[in-house]
N, C-alpha and C positions, 0 to 999 in steps of 0.2 A: 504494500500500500504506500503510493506515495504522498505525501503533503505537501502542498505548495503552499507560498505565503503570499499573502500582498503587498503592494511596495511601500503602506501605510506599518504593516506586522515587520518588513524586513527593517527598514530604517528602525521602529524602536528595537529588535535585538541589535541590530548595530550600536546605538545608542544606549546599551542597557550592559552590553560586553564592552567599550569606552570606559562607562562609567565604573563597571570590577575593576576593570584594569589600572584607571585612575587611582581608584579608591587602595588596590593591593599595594601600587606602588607606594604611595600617601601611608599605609600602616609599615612597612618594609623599612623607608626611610626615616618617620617616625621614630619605631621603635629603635633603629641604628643611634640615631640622636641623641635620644635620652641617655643611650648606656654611655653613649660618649661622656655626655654631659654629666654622667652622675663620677663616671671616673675622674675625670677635669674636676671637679668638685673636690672629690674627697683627695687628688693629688697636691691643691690647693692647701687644704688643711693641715695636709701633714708640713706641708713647705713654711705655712706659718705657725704649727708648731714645733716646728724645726731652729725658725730662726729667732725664738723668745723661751725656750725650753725648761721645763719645771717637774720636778715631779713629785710622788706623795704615793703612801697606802693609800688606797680606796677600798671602801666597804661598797660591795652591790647592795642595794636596797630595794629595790625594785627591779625583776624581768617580766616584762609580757613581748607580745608577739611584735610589737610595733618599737621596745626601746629597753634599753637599761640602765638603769637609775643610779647612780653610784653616787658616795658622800666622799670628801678626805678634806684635811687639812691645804689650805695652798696659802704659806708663811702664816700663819696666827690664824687664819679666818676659814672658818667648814663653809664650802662650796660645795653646792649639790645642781650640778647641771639639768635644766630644763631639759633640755636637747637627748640627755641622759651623754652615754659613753660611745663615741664611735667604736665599730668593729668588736660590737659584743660577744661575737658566738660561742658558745659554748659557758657564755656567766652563769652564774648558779644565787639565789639570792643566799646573801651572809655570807660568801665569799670574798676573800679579802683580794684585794689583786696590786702590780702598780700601775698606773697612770702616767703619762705623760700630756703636760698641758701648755696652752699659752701663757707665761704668767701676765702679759696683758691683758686676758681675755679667759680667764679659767673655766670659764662656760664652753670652751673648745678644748677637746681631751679625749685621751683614745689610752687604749691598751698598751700596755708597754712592750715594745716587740714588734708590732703589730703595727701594718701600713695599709697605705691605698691597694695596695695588689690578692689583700685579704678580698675587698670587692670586683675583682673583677670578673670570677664565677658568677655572684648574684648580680650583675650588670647585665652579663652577656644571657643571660637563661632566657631572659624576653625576646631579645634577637633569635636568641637558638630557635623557637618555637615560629614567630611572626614573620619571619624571612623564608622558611621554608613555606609555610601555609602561603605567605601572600606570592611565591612565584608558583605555586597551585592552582592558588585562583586566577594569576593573569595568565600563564599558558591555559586552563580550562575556558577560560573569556575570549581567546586569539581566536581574530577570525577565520585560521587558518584550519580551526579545529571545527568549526560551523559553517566550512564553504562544501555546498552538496559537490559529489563525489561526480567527476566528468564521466560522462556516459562513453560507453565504449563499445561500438557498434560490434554487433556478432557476427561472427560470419561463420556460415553454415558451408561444409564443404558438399552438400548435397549437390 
């Protein structure tokens, strides 16, 4: 059985495989962005707690899924980061750890040890996933994949 379209039906799948194709590209590059951007970030951090450096015990006080909470002395005054502790994994609450922080800025503090390179598995995970699907969707959308198949005259050796 075959279907034909009308030239009203073919323009919008033309229009409608465009608009995947846009749109994969758009989540693809996207998602590439952000992870850049979240590594640029957290390289940033380390570079300025690198260039004003301080450290201390900390006590974790707080782990949930989104952050972890830690207190320590930074010269005379207990600082407990809003932001909580870059580069948590693996904290445990009541665990004691060190810290390295800005002592301009004690609100910015990470794990001692412990740098930008710790993030770049959870940077890159969203890439992993998005770059693959979204060149699934734009090779399934090419029009190359929805041009009907050229007829091929039969010849009968009759």
């Amino acid at each position: 059985m075959t279907v034909t379209m009308t030239g009203r039906q073919a323009r919008r799948a033309a229009l409608t495989r465009r608009i995947v194709r846009v749109v994969a590209v758009l989540v693809a590059a996207f998602s590439l962005l952000t992870a850049g951007l979240i590594l640029m970030a957290c390289i940033v951090n380390d570079l300025r707690i690198d260039q004003d450096l301080g450290s201390a015990t900390a006590t974790v006080t707080e782990v949930t899924a989104r952050r972890s909470a830690v207190e320590f002395d930074a010269g005379g005054r207990q600082v407990r980061p809003v932001t909580g502790v870059l580069y948590p994994t693996g904290l445990v609450e009541g665990q004691r750890v060190q810290v390295e922080f800005r002592r301009a800025n004690p609100d910015l503090v990470r794990v001692s040890g412990r740098s930008w390179t710790v993030a770049v598995l959870p940077a890159l995970s969203v890439p992993a996933i998005a770059v693959p699907l979204s060149a699934l969707a734009y090779a399934a959308a090419s029009p190359r994949v929805h041009r009907p198949a050229p007829r091929i005259p039969r010849t009968d050796p009759r």
